[in-house]
Backbone as JSON, one array per atom type, in Angstrom:
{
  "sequence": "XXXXXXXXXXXXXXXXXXXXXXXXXXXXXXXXXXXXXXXXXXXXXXXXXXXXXXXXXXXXXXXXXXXXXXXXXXXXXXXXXXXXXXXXXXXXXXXXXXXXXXXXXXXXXXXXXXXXXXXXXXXXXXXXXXXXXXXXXXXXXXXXXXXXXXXXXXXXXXXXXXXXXXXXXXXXXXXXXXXXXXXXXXXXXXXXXXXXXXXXXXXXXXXXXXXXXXXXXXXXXXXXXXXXXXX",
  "N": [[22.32, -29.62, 24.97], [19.88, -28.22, 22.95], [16.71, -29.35, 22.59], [15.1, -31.0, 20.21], [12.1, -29.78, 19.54], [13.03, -27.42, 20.14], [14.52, -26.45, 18.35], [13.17, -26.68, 16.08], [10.99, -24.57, 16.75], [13.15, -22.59, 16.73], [13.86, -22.65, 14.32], [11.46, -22.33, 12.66], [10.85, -19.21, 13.61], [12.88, -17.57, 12.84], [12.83, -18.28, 10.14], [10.65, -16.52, 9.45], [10.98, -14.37, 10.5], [13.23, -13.62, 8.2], [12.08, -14.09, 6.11], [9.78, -11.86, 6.4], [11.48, -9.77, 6.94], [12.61, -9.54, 3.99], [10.22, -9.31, 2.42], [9.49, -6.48, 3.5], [11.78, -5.24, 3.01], [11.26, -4.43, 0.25], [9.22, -2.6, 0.63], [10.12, -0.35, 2.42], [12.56, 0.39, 0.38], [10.97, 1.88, -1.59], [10.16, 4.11, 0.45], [7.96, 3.52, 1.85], [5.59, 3.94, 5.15], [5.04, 1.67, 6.37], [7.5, -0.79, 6.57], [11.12, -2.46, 6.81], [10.95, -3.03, 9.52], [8.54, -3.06, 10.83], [7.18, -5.15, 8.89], [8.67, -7.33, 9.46], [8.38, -7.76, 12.08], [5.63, -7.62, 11.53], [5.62, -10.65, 10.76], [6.61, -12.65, 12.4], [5.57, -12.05, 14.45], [2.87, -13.35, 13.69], [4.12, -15.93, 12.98], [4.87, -16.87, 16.25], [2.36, -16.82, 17.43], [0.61, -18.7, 16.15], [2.72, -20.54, 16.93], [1.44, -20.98, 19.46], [-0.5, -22.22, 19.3], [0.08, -24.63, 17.96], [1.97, -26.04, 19.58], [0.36, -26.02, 22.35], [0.05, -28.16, 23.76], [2.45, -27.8, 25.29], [2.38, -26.11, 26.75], [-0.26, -26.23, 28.45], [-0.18, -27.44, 30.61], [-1.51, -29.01, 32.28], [-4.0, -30.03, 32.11], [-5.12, -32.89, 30.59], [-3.47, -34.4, 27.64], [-5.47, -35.65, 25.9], [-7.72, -34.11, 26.78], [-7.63, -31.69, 24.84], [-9.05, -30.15, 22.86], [-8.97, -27.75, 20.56], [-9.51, -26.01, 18.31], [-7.36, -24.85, 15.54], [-7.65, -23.09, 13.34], [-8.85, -21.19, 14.23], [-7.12, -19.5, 16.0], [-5.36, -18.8, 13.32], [-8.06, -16.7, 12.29], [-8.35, -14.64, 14.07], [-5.41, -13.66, 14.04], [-5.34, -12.59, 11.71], [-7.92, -11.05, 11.35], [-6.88, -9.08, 13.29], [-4.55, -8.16, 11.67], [-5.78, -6.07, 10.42], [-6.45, -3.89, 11.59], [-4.37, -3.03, 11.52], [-3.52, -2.55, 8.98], [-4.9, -0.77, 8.43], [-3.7, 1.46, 9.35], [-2.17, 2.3, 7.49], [-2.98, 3.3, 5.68], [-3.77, 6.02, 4.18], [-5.47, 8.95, 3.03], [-4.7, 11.83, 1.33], [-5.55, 14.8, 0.27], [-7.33, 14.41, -2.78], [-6.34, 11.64, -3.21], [-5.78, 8.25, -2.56], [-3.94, 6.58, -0.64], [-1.55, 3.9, 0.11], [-2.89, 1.62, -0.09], [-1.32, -1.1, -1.38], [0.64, -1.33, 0.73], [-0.49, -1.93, 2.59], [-1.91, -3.99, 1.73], [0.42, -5.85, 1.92], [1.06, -6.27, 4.32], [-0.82, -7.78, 5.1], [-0.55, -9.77, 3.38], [2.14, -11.16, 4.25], [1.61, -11.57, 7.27], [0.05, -13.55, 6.96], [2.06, -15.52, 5.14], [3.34, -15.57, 7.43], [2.12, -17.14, 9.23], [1.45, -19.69, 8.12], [4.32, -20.68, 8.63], [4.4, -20.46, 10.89], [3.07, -22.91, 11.78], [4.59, -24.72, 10.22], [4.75, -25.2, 7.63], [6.49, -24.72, 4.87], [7.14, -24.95, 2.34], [4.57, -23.97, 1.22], [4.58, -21.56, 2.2], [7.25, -20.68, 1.17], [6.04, -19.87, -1.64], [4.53, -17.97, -1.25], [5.78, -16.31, -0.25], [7.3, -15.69, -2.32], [5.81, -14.98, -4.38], [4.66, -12.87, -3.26], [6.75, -11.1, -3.28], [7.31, -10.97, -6.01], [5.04, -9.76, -7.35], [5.32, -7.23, -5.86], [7.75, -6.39, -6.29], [8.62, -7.16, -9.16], [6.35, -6.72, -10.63], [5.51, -4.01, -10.13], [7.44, -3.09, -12.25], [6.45, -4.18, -14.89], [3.43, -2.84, -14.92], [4.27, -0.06, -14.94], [4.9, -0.38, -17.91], [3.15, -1.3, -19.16], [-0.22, -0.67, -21.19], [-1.7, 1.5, -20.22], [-4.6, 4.25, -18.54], [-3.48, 7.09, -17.57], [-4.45, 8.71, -14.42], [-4.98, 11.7, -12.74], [-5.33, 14.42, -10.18], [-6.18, 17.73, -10.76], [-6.08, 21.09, -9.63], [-6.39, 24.46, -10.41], [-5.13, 27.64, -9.89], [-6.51, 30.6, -10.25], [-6.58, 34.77, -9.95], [-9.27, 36.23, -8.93], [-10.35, 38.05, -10.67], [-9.12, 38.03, -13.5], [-9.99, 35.59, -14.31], [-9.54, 32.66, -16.2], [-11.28, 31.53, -19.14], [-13.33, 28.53, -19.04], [-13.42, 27.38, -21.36], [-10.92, 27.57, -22.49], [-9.11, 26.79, -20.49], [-9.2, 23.86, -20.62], [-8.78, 23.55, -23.35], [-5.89, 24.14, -23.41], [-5.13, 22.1, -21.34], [-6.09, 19.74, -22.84], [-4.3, 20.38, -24.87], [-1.8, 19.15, -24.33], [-1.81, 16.45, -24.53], [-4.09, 15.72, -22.25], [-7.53, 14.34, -21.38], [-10.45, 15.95, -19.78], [-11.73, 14.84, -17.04], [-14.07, 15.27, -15.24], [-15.29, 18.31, -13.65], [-14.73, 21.49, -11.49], [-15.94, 23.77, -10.0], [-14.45, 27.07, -7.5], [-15.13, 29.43, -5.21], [-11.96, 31.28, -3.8], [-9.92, 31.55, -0.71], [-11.27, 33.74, 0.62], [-12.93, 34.78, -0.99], [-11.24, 36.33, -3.2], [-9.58, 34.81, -4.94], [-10.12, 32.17, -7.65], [-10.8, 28.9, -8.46], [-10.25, 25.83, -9.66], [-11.41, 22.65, -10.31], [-10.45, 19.62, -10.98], [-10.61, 16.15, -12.84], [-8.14, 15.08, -14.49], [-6.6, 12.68, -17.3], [-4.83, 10.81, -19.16], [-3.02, 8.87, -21.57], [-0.24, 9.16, -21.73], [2.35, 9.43, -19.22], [4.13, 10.93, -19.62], [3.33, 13.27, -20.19], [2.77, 14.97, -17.81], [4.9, 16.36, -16.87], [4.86, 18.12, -19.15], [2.15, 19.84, -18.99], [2.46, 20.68, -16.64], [5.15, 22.42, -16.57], [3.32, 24.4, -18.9], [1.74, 25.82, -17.41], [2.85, 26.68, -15.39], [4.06, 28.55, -16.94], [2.36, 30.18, -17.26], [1.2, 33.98, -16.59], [-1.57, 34.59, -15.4], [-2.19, 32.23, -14.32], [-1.92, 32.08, -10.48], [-1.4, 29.62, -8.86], [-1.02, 26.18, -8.82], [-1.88, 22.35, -8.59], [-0.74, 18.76, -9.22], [-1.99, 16.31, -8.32], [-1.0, 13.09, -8.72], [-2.86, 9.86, -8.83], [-3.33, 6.68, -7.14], [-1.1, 3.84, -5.53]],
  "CA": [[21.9, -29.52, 23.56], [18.69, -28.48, 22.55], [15.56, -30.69, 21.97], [14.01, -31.04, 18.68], [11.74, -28.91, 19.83], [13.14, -25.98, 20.09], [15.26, -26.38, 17.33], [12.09, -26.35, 15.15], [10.75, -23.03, 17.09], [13.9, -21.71, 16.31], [13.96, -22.24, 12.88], [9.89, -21.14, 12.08], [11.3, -17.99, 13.91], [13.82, -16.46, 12.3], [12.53, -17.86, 9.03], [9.45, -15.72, 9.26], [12.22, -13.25, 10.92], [13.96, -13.52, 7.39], [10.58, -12.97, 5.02], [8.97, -10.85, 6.77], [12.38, -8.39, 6.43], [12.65, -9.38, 2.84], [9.02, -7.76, 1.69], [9.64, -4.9, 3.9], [13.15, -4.2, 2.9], [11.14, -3.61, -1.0], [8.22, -1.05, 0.83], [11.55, 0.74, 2.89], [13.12, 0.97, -0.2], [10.16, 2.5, -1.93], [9.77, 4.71, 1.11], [6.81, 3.61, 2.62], [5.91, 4.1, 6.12], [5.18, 0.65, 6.87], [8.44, -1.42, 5.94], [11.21, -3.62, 7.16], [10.82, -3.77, 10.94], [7.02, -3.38, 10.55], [7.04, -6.46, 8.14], [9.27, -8.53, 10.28], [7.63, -7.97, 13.07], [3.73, -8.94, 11.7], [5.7, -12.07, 10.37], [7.3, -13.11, 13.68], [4.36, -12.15, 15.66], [1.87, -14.29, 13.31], [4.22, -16.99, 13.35], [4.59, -17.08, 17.18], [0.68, -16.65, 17.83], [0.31, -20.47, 15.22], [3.32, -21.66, 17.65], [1.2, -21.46, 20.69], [-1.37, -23.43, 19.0], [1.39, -25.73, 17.4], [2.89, -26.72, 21.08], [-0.13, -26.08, 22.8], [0.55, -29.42, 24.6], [3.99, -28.2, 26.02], [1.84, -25.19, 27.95], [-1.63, -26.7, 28.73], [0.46, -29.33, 31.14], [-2.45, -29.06, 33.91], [-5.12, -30.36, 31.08], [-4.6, -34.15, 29.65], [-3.14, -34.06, 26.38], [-6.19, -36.2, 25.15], [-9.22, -33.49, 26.64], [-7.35, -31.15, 24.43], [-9.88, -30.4, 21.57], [-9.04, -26.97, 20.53], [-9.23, -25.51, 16.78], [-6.12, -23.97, 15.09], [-8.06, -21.76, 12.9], [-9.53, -19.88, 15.17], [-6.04, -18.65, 16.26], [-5.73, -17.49, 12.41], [-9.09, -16.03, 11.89], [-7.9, -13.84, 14.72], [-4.9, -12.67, 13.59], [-5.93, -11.95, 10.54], [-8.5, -9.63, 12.15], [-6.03, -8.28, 13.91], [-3.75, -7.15, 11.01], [-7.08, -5.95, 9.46], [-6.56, -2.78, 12.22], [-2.45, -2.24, 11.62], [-3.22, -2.4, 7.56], [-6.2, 0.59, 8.0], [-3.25, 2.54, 9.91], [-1.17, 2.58, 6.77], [-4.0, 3.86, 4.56], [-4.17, 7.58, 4.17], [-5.95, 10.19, 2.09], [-4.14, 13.08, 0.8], [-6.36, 15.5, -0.61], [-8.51, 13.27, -3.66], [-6.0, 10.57, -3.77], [-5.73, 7.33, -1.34], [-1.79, 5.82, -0.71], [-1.2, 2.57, 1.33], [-3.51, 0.6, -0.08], [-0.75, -1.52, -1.24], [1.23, -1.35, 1.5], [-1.47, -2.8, 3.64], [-2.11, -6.08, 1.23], [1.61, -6.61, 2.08], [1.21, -6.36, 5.49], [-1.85, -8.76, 5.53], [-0.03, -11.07, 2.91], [3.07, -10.92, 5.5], [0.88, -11.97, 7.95], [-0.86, -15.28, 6.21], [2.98, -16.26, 5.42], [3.87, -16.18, 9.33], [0.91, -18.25, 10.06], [2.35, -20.58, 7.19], [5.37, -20.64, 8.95], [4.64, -20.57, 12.54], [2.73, -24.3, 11.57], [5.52, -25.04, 9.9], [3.75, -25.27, 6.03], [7.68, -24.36, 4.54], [6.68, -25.02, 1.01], [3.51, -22.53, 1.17], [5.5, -20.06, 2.98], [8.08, -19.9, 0.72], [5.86, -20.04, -3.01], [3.43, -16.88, -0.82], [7.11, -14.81, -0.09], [7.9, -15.45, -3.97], [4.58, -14.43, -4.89], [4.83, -11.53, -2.89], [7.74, -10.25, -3.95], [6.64, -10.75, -7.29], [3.86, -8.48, -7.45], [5.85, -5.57, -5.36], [8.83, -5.54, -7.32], [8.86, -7.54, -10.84], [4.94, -6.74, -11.09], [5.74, -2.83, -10.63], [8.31, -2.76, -13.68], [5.76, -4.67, -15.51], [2.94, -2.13, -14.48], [4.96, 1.06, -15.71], [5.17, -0.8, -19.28], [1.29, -1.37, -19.81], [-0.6, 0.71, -21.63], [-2.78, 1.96, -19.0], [-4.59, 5.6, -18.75], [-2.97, 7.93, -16.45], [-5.09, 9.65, -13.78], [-4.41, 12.68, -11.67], [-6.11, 15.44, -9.65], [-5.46, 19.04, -11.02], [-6.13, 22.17, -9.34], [-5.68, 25.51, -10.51], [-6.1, 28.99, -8.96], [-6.26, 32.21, -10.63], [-7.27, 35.69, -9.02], [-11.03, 36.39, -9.46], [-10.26, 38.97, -11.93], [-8.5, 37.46, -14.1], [-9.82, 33.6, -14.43], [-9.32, 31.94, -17.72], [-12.22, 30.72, -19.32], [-13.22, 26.88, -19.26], [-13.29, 26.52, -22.75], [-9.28, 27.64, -22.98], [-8.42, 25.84, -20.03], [-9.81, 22.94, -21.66], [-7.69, 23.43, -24.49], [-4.78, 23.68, -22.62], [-5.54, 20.81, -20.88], [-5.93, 19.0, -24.27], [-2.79, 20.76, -26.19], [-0.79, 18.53, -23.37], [-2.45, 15.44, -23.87], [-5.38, 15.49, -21.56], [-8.56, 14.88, -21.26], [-10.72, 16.41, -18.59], [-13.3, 13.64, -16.8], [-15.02, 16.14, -14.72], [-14.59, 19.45, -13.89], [-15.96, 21.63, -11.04], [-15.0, 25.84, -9.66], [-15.37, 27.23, -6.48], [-13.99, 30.84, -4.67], [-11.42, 30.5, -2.52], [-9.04, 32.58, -0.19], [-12.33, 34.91, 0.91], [-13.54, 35.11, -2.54], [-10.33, 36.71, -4.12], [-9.37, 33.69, -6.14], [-11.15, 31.04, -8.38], [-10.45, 27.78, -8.32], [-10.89, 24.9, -10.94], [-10.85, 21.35, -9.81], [-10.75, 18.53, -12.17], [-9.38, 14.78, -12.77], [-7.76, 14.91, -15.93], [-6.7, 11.48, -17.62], [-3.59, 10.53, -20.63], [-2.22, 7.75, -21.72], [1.52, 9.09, -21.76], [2.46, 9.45, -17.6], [5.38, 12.08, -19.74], [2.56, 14.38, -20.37], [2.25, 15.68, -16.73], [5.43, 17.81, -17.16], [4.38, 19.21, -19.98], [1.45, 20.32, -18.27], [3.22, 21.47, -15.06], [5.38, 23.55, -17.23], [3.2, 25.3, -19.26], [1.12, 26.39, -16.38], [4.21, 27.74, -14.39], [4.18, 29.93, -17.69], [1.29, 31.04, -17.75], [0.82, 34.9, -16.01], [-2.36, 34.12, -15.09], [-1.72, 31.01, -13.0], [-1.09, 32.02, -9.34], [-1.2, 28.3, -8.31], [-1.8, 24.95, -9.31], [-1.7, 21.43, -7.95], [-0.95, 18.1, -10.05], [-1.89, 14.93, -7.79], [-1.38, 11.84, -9.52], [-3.73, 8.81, -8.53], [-2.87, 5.74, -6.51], [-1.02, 4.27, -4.86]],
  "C": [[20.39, -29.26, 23.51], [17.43, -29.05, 22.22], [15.24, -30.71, 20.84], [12.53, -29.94, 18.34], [11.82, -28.0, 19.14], [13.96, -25.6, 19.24], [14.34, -25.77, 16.0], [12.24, -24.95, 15.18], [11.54, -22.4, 16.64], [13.76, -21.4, 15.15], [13.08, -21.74, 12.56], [10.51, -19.72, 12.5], [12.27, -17.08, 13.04], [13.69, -17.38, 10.8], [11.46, -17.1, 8.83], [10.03, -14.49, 9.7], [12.48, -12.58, 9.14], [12.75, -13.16, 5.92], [9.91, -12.15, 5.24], [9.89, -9.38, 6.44], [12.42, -8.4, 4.91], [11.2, -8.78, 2.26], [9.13, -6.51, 2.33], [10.81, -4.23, 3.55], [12.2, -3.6, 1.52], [9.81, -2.39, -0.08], [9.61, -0.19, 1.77], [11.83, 1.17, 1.65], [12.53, 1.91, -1.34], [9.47, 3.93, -1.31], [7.96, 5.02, 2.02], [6.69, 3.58, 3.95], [5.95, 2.84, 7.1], [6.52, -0.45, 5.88], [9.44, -2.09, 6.94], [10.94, -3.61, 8.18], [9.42, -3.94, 10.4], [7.22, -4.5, 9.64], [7.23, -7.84, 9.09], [8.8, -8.74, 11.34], [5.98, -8.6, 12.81], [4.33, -10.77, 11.35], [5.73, -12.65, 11.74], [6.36, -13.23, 14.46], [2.98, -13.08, 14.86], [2.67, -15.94, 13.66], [4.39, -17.56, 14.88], [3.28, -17.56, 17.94], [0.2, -18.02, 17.44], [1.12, -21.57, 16.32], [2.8, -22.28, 18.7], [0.52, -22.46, 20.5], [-0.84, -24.39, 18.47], [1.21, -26.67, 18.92], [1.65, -26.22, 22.19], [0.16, -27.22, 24.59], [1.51, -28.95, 25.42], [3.16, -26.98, 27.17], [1.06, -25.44, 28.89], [-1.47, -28.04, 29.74], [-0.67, -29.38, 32.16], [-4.08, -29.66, 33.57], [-4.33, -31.81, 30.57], [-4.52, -34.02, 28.61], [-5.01, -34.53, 25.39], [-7.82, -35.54, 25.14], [-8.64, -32.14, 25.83], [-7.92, -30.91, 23.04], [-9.83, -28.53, 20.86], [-8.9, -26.57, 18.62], [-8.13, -24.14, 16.49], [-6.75, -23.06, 14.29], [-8.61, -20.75, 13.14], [-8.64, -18.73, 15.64], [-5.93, -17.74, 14.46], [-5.96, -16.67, 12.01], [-8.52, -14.81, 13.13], [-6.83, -13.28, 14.34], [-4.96, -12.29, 12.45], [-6.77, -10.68, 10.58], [-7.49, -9.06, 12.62], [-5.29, -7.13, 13.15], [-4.16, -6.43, 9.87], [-6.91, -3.98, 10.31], [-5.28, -2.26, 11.91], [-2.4, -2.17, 9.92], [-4.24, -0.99, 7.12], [-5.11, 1.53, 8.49], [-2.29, 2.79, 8.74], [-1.43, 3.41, 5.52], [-4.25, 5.11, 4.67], [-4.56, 7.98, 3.1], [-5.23, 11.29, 2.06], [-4.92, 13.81, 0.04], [-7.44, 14.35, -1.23], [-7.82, 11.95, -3.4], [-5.72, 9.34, -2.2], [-4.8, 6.72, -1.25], [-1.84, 4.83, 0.23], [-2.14, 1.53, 0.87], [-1.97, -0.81, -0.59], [0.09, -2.55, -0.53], [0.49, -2.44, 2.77], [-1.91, -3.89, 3.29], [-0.9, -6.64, 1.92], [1.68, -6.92, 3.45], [0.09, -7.86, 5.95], [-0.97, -10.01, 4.8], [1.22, -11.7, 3.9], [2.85, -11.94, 6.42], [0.39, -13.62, 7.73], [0.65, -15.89, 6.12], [3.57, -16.82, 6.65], [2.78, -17.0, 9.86], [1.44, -19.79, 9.01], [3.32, -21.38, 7.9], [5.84, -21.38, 10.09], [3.65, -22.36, 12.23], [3.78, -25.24, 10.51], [5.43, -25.85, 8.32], [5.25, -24.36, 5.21], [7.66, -23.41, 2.83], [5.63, -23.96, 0.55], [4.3, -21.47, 1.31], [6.37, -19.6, 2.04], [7.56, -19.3, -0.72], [5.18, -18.12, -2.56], [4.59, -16.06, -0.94], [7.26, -14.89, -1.63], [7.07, -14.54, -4.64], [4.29, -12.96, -4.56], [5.47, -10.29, -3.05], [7.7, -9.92, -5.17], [6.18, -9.39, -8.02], [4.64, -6.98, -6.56], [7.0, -4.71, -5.99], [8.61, -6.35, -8.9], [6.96, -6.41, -11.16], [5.0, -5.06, -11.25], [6.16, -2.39, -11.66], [7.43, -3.38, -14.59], [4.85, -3.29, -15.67], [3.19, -0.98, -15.28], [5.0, 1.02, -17.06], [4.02, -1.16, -19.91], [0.81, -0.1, -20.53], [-1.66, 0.66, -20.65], [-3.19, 4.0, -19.41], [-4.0, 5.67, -17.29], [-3.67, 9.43, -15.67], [-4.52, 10.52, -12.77], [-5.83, 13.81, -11.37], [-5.75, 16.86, -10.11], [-6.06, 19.97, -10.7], [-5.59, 23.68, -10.06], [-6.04, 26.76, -10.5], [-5.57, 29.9, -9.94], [-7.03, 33.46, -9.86], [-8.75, 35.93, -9.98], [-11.19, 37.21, -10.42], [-10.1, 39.19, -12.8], [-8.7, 36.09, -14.17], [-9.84, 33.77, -15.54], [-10.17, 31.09, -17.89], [-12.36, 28.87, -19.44], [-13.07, 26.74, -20.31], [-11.7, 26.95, -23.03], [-8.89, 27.05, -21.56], [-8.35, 24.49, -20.78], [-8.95, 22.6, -22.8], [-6.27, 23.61, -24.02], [-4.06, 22.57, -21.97], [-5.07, 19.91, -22.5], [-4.8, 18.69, -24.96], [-1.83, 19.48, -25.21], [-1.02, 16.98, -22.86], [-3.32, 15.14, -23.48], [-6.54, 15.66, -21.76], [-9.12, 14.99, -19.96], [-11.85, 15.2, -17.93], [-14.4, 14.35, -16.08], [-14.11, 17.2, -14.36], [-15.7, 20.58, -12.52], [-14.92, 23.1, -10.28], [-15.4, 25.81, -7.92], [-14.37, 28.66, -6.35], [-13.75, 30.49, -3.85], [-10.58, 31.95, -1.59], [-10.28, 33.97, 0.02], [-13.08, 35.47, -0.05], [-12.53, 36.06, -3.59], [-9.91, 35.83, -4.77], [-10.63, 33.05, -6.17], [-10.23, 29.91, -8.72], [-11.1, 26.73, -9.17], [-10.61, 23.75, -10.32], [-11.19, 20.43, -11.01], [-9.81, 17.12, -12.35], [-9.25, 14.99, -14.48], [-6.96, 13.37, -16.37], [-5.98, 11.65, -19.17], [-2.98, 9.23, -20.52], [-0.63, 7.87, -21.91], [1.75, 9.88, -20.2], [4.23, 10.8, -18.21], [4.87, 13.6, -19.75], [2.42, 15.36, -19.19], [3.43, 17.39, -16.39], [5.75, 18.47, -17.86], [3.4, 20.17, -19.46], [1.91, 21.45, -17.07], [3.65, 22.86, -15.97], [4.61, 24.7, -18.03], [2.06, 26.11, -18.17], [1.63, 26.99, -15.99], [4.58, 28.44, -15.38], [3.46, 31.08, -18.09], [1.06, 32.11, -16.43], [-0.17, 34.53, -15.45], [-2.96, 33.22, -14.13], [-1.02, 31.35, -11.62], [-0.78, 31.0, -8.72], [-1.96, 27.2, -9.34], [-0.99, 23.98, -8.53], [-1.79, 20.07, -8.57], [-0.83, 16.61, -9.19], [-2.16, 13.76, -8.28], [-2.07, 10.36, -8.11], [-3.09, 7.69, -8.04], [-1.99, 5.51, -5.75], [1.11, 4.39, -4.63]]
}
């Protein structure tokens, strides 16, 4: 039979097993790139890393239990750093806009629960997974229902011969909702097109394919590009 022990170990384990998959199953099912294994695994491996310093004693047999003066937060403060380098790998730039930030609180919050866990702090552990889940899924449907403005990146190319003045983009822009926050040209493709860059900004997130559409009607328009903001 087992000792008491390892009964514990077991259990911190595959409950930090079992939260760590539950916030990653919601970034999987969102399609992010960090999700459930990645989750389950920073849990598992934070709470392991707390166990050594937990049971210290059962390793350190060649040391008297009593010159054993070692600080548990030091193990922490370390992995914490640690999942300070696997939450920058989730963070990308796409063109203007920046994606993963998110993704990478969850991975750090993740993290702080398996240290929870792996010291065997049940009660924390479980209010931090509630909390967590919270904010990724209730706090999104919340989110969507604010009035918030709605930012994006918009590009749009016409041939050099044919650009469309700023003051009727502008109004285009406008007729569809938007306003422009800045606004800035350049030539592109060897100097045969012109190019408009600009963050435009609405408070209705329905407005964008209005926009889309009347662009893709307009002759004029050989391209455009509508990157919405966050993440």
């Amino acid at each position: 039979m087992p000792a008491p022990e390892e009964i514990t170990i077991l259990v911190r384990i595959l409950a930090a097993l079992a939260i760590g998959a539950m916030i990653g199953f919601e970034r999987t099912f969102h399609g992010r790139p960090a999700g459930f294994r990645t989750h389950a695994l920073v849990c598992v491996a934070s709470a392991l890393l707390m166990l050594v310093t937990v049971y210290q004693d059962r390793w350190m047999t060649h040391v008297p239990a009593e010159a054993i003066r070692t600080d548990p937060t030091r193990m922490a403060q370390g992995i914490m750093t640690g999942i300070g380098f696997l939450g920058a790998g989730v963070i990308f730039k796409e063109g203007l806009t920046v994606r993963g930030l998110t993704t990478a609180a969850s991975i750090w919050t993740t993290s702080a629960i398996g240290i929870l866990v792996g010291i065997g702090f049940y009660f924390a552990a479980a209010l931090g997974a509630m909390a967590a889940l919270a904010v990724l899924a209730v706090f999104r449907w919340i989110e969507n229902r604010l009035p918030a403005e709605y930012y994006a990146h918009l590009i749009v190319t016409f041939p050099r011969r044919k650009v469309m003045t700023e003051d009727k983009l502008r109004r285009l822009v406008g007729d569809r909702g938007f306003s422009i926050a800045n606004l800035s040209s350049r030539l592109t493709n060897a100097g045969k097109d012109f190019e408009y860059r600009m963050m435009i900004k609405s408070r209705e997130r329905l407005a964008t394919e209005a926009l889309s559409r009347q662009l893709r009607q307009s002759p004029a328009v050989i391209g455009f590009r509508i990157s919405p903001t966050g993440d």
